[in-house]
C-alpha positions as CSV (number, residue, x, y, z in Angstrom):
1,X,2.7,47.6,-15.2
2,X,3.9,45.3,-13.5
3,X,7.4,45.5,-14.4
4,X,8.3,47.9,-11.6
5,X,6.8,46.0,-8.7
6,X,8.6,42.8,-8.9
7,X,12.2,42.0,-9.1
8,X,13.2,38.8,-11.0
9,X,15.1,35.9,-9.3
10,X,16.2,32.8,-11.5
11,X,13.3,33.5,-13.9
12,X,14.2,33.3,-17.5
13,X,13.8,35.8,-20.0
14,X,10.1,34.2,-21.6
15,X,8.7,34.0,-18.4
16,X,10.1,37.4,-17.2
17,X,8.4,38.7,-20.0
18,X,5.1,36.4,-19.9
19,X,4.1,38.2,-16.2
20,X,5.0,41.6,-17.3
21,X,2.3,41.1,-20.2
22,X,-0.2,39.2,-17.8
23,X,0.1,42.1,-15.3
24,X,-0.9,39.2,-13.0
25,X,1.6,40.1,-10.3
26,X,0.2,43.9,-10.8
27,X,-3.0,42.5,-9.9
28,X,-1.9,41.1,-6.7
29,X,0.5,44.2,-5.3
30,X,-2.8,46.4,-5.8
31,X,-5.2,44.2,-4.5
32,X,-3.2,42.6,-1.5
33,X,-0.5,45.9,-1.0
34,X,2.5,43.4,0.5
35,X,4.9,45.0,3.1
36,X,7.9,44.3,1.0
37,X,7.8,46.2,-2.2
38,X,9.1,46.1,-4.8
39,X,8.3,41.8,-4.0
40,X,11.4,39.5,-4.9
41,X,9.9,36.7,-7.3
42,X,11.8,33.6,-7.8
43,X,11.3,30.4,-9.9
44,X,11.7,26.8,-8.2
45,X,14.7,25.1,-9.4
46,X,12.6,21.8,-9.6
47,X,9.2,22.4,-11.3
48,X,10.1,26.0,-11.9
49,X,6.7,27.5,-10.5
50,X,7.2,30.9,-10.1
51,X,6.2,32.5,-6.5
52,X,6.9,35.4,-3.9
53,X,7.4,35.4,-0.3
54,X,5.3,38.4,1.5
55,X,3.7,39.7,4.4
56,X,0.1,41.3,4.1
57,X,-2.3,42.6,6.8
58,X,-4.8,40.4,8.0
59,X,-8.2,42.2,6.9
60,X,-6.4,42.5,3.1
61,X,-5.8,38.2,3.4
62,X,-9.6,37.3,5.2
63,X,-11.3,39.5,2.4
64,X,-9.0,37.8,-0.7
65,X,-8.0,34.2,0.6
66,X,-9.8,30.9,0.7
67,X,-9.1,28.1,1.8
68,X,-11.7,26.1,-0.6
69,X,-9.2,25.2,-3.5
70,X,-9.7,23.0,-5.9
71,X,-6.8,20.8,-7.2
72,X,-7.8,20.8,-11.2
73,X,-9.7,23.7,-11.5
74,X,-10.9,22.6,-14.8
75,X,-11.6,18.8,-14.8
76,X,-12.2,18.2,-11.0
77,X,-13.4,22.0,-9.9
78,X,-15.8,20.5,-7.1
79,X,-12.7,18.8,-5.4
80,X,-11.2,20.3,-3.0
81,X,-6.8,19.8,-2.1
82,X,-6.7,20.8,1.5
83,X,-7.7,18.1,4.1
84,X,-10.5,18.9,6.2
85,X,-10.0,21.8,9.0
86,X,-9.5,19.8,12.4
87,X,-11.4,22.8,14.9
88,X,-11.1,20.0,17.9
89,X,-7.4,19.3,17.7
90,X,-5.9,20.9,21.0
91,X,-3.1,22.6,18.8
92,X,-5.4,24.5,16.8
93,X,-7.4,26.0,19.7
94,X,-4.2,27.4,20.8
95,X,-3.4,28.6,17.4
96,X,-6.7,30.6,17.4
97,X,-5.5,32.0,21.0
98,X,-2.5,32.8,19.7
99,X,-4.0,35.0,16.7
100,X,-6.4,37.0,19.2
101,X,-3.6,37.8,21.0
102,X,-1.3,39.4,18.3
103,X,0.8,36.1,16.9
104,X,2.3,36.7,13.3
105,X,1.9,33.7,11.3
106,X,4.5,32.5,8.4
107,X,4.6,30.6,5.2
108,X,0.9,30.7,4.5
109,X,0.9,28.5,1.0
110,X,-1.1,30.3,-1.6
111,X,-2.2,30.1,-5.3
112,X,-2.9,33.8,-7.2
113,X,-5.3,33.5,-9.4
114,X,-6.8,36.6,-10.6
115,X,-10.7,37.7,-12.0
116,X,-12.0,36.0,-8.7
117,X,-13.6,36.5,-6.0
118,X,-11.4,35.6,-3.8
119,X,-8.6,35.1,-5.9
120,X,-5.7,34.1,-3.0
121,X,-6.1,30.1,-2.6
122,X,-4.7,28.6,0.0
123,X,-3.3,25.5,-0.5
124,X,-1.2,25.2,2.5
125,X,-1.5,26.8,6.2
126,X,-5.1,26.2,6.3
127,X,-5.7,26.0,9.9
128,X,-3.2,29.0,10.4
129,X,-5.6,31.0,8.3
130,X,-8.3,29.9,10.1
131,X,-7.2,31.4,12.9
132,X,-6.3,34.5,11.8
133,X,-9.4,35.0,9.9
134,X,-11.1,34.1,13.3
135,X,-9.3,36.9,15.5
136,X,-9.6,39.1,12.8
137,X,-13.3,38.9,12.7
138,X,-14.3,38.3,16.4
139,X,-11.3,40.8,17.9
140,X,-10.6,42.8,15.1
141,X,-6.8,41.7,15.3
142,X,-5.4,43.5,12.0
143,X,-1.7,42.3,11.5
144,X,0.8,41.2,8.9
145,X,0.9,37.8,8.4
146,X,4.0,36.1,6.0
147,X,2.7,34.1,2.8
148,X,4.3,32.2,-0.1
149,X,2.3,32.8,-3.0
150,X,2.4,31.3,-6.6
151,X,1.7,32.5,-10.2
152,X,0.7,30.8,-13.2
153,X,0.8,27.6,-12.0
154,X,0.5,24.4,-14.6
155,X,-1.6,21.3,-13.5
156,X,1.7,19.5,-12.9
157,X,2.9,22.5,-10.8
158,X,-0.2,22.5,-8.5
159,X,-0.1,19.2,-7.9
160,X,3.4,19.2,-6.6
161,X,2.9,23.2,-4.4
162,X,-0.4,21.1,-2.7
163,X,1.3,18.0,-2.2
164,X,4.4,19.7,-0.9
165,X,2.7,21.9,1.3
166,X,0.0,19.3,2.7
167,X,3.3,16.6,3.3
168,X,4.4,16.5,7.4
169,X,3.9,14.3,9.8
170,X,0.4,14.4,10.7
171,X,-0.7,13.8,6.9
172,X,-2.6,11.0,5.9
173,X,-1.6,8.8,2.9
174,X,-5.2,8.8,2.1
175,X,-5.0,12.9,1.2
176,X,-2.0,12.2,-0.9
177,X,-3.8,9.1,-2.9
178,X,-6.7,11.8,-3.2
179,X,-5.0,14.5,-4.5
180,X,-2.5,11.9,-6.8
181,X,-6.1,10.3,-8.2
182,X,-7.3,13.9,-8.8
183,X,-5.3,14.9,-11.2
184,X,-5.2,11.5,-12.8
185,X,-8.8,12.1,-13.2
186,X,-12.4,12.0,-12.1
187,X,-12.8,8.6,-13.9
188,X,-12.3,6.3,-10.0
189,X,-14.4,9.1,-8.2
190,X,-17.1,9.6,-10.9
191,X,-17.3,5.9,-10.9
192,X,-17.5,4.8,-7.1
193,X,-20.4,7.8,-7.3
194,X,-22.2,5.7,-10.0
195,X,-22.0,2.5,-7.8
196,X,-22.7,3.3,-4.9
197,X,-19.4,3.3,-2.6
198,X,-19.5,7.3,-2.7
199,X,-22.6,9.2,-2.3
200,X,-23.4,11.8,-4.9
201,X,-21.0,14.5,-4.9
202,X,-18.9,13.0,-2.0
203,X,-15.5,12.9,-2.2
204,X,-12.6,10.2,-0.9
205,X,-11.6,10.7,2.4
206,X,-8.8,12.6,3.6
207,X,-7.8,10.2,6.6
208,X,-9.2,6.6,7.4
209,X,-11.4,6.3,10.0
210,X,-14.5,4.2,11.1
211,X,-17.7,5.5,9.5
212,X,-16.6,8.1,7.3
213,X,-16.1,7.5,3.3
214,X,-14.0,5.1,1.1
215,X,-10.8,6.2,0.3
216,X,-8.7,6.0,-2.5
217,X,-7.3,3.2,-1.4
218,X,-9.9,0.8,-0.7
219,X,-11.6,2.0,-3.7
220,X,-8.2,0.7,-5.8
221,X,-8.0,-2.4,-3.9
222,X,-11.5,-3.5,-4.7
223,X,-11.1,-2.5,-8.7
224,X,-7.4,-4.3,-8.6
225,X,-8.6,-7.6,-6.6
226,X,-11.9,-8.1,-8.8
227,X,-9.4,-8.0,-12.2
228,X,-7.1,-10.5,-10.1
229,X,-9.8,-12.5,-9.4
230,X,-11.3,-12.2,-12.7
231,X,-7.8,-13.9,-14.1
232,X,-7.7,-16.8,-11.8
233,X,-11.2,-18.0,-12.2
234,X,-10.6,-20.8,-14.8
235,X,-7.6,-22.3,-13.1
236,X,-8.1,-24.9,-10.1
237,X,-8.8,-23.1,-6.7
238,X,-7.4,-25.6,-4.2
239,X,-3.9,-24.9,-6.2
240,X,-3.7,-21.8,-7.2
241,X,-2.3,-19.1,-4.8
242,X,-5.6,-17.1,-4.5
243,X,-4.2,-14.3,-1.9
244,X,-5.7,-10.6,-2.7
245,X,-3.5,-7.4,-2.7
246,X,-3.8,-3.9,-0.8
247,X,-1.9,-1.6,-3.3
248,X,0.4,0.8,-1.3
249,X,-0.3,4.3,-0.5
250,X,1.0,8.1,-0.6
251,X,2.6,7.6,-3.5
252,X,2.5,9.1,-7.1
253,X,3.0,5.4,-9.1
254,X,0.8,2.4,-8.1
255,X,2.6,-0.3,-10.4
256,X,-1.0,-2.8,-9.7
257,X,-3.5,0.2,-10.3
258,X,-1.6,1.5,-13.3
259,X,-1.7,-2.4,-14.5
260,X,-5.2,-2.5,-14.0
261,X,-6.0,0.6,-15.7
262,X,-4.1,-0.2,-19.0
263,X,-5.1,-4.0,-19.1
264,X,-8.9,-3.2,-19.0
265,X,-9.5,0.4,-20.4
266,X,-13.1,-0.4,-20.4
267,X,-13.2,-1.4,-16.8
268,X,-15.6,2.1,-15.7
269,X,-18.6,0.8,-18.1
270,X,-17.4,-3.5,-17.1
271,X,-21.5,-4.2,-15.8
272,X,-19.3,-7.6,-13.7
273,X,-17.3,-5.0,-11.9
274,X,-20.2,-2.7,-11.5
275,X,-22.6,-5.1,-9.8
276,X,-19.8,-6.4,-7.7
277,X,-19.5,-2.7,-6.5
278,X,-22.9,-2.6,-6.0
279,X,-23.9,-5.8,-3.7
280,X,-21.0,-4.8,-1.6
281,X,-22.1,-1.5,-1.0
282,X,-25.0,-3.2,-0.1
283,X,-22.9,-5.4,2.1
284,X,-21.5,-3.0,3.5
285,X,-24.9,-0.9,4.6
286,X,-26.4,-4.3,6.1
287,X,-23.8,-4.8,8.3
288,X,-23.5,-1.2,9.6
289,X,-27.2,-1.0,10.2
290,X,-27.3,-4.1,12.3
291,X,-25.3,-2.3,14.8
292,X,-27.2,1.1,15.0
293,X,-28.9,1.6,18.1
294,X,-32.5,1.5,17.4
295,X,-34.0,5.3,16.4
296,X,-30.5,7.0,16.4
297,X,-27.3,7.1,14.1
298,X,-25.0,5.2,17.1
299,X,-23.4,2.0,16.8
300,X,-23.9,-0.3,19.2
301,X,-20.3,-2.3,18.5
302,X,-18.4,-0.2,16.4
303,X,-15.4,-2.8,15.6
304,X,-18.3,-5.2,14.4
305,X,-20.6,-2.7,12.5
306,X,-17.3,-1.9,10.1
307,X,-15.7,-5.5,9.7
308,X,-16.8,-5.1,5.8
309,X,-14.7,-1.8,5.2
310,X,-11.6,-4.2,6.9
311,X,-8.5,-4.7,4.4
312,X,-8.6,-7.7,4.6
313,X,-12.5,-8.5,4.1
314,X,-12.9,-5.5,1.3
315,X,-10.2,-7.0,-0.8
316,X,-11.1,-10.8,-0.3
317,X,-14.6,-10.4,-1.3
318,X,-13.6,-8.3,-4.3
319,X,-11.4,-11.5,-5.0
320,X,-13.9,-13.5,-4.8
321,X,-16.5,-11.8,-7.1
322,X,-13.8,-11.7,-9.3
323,X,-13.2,-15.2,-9.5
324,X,-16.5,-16.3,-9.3
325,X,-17.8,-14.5,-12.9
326,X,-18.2,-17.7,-14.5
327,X,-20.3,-19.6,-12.2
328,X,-23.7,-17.3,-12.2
329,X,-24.9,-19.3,-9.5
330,X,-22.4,-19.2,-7.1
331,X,-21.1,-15.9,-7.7
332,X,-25.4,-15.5,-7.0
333,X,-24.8,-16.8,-3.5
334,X,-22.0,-14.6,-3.0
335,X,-24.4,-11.8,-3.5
336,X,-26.9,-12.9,-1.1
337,X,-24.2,-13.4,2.1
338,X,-25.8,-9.7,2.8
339,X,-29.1,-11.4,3.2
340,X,-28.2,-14.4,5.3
341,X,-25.9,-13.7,8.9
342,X,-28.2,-13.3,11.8
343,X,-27.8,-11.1,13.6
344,X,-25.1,-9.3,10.8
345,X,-24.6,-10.8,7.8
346,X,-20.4,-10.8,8.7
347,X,-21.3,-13.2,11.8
348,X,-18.6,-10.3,13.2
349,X,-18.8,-12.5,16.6
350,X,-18.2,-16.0,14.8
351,X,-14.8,-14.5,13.1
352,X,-13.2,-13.3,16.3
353,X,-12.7,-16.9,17.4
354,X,-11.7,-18.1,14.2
355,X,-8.0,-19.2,14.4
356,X,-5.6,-21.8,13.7
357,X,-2.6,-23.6,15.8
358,X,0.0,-21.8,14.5
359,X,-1.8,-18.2,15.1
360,X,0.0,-16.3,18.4
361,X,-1.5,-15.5,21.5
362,X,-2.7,-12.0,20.8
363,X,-4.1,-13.1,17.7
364,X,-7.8,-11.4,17.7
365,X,-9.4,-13.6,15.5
366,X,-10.3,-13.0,11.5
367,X,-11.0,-9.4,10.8
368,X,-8.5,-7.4,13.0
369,X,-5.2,-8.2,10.8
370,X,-4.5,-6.8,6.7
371,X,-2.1,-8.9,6.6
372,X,-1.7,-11.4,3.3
373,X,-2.5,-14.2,5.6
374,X,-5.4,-12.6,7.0
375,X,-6.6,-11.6,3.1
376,X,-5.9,-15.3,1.3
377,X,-8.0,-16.6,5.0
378,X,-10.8,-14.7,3.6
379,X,-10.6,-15.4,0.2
380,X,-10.9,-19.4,1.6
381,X,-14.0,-18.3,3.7
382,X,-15.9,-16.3,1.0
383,X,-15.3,-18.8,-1.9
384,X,-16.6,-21.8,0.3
385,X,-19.8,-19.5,1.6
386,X,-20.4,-19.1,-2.3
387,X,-20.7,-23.4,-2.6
388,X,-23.8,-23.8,-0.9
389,X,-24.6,-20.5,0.4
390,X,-25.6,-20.6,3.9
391,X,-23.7,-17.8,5.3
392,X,-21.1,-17.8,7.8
393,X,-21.1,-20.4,10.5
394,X,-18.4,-21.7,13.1
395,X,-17.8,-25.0,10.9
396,X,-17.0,-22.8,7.5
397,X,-15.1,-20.6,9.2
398,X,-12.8,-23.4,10.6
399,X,-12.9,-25.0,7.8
400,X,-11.6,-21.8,5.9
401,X,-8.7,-21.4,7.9
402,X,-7.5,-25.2,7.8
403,X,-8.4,-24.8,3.7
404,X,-6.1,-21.7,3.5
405,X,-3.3,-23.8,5.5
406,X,-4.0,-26.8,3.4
407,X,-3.5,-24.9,0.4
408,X,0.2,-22.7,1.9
409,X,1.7,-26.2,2.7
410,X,0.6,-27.4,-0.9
411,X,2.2,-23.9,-2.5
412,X,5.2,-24.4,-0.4
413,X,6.1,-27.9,-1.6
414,X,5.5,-27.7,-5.1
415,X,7.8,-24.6,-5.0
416,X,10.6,-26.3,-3.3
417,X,10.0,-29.5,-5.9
418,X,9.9,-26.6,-8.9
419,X,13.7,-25.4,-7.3
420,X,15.2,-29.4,-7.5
């Protein structure tokens, strides 16, 4: 039993009890035989997850452990919590030098979950594990390594262990959105699989970066600025402040995505939102491919071939779609922008010297900046493609910017005449 190979630390009496009866702790002193026996176990004073800290040898955590963890085993099984295993990063090729040569890693992160095949998940410590199952397996380095592992965890409780032990310096935002959406649900990443802006069974990315899949966030932004625009297309255009949002990120509570989601339950099966999704994918795959050099997967301007998965233009065009719903024929014409720029339907060369007077000197031109200027510029730019639908052009782009202007000054003043 398991009684007399753990000793209790803050645990209350039920739960004492409820391991003792699972024998789950059992299960892991015989299969993984820890240095320290009997092993202290201890309950966190916040969430109250119950865990253990350990050594055990190396061969007993390579033949047990994985690193392939899901965050809700049961909704979301396929998705994994860790961030992907950087095997490039300089720090980690010393790690794995390190191991061969003897190094005793600490505070591996781990889930216990017993009846499978590897039954030790690791949830934090990845790339230390890595490299201990490398030297391990290549020099047969055999020692005890230090682990934190958890029992019995609750949805809620793996959540915060993954997020806690995924949070430092070098983490993205992006993981943390991922693993936040997770366990939310599958309902954003089943849906962006559906459309189009996530290939089957692909997953948000872990870390923004050029080429590589849509994140949580971008996939928010576009849902949230097609609703936004969706609420501002009866009112006039040339006075109504028309400038998109980029919800924030790493964080558990997105006020504007919550908004979204409880103002239009329906919105996974809304067919507006769902072609929207769809021509921009489409969008998005025009412009990319009219930068590959010819016969490989290489971009030939990389800066230009992603200008659609920009802030600024990703949320703007949502925007747009959005607003345009009741005028088939425009919103028709915003559709076919993918069709029209020669030689890239984002005329990626024509925004760069789109600016105004009041821009500073080290302004790039549109499509560099996220900023709400650069966004509402956009919105201006798109809506006015959408009148006669000729694609982008040196003239509409100016014309964009001094519209976007126009319309601040007009804002500004009838705000200042509101405060008399």
């Amino acid at each position: 039993m398991a009684g007399g190979l753990f000793e209790a630390h803050d645990l209350d009496a039920e739960k004492h009890e409820e391991l003792i009866d699972s024998d789950v702790i059992g299960d892991f002193c015989t299969l993984m035989v820890p240095v320290e026996m009997p092993i202290h176990v201890f309950a966190d004073g916040k969430t109250q997850a119950v865990f253990a800290e350990c050594h055990v040898s190396a061969d007993r955590l390579v033949q047990n452990a994985t690193p392939d963890t899901p965050l809700d085993p049961e909704a979301s099984a396929e998705y994994r919590a860790n961030r992907d295993l950087v095997e490039d990063h300089a720090a980690y090729e010393q790690m794995v030098l390190d191991a061969q040569m003897g190094r005793t890693f600490s505070n591996i992160v781990c889930e216990y979950v017993a009846d499978e095949e590897k039954p030790l998940k690791v949830v934090g410590g990845q790339h230390r594990f890595a490299a201990i199952k490398e030297a391990h397996s290549s020099h047969g380095v055999n020692g005890s390594h230090g682990i934190k592992v958890y029992f019995a965890l609750d949805k809620e409780q793996r959540l915060d262990v993954q997020v806690i032990s995924n949070t430092n310096i070098e983490v993205s935002r992006d993981l943390l959105d991922r693993m936040f959406e997770t366990v939310a649900g599958a309902e954003l990443r089943t849906w962006c699989q559906k459309v189009g802006l996530l290939g089957k069974g692909e997953d948000f990315a872990d870390k923004r970066k050029r080429g590589s899949a849509l994140t949580v966030r971008q996939a928010r932004s576009f849902v949230i600025n097609y609703f936004l625009g969706l609420e501002k297309a009866s009112d006039q255009f040339d006075q109504t402040e028309t400038t998109p949002i980029v919800p924030k990120s790493g964080a558990r509570t997105v006020p504007e995505w919550d908004r979204v989601k409880k103002d239009y339950p329906d919105l996974w099966s809304d067919k507006g939102l769902e072609k929207a999704a769809r021509e921009f994918q489409a969008l998005v795959e025009k412009q990319r491919s009219a930068f590959l050099k010819p016969g490989t997967d290489k971009t030939t301007n990389p800066d230009f071939a992603e200008k659609t998965m920009n802030d600024a233009v990703l949320s703007a065009w949502a925007y747009v779609a959005g607003l345009l719903v009741k005028n088939s024929v425009r919103l028709q014409k915003h559709f076919e922008l993918k069709n029209i720029g020669k030689p890239d339907p984002l005329r990626a060369a024509l925004l760069v010297k789109g600016k105004h007077v009041t821009d500073p000197e080290q302004y790039r031109g549109l499509g560099y900046r996220t900023d709400p200027k650069e966004r509402g510029r956009f919105v201006e730019l798109f809506y006015l493609q959408a009148e006669k639908g000729s694609g982008f052009s040196e003239k509409l782009i100016s014309a964009a910017i001094a519209s976007y202007h126009a319309k601040s000054a007009l804002l500004d003043a009838k705000a200042k005449r509101d405060a008399i």
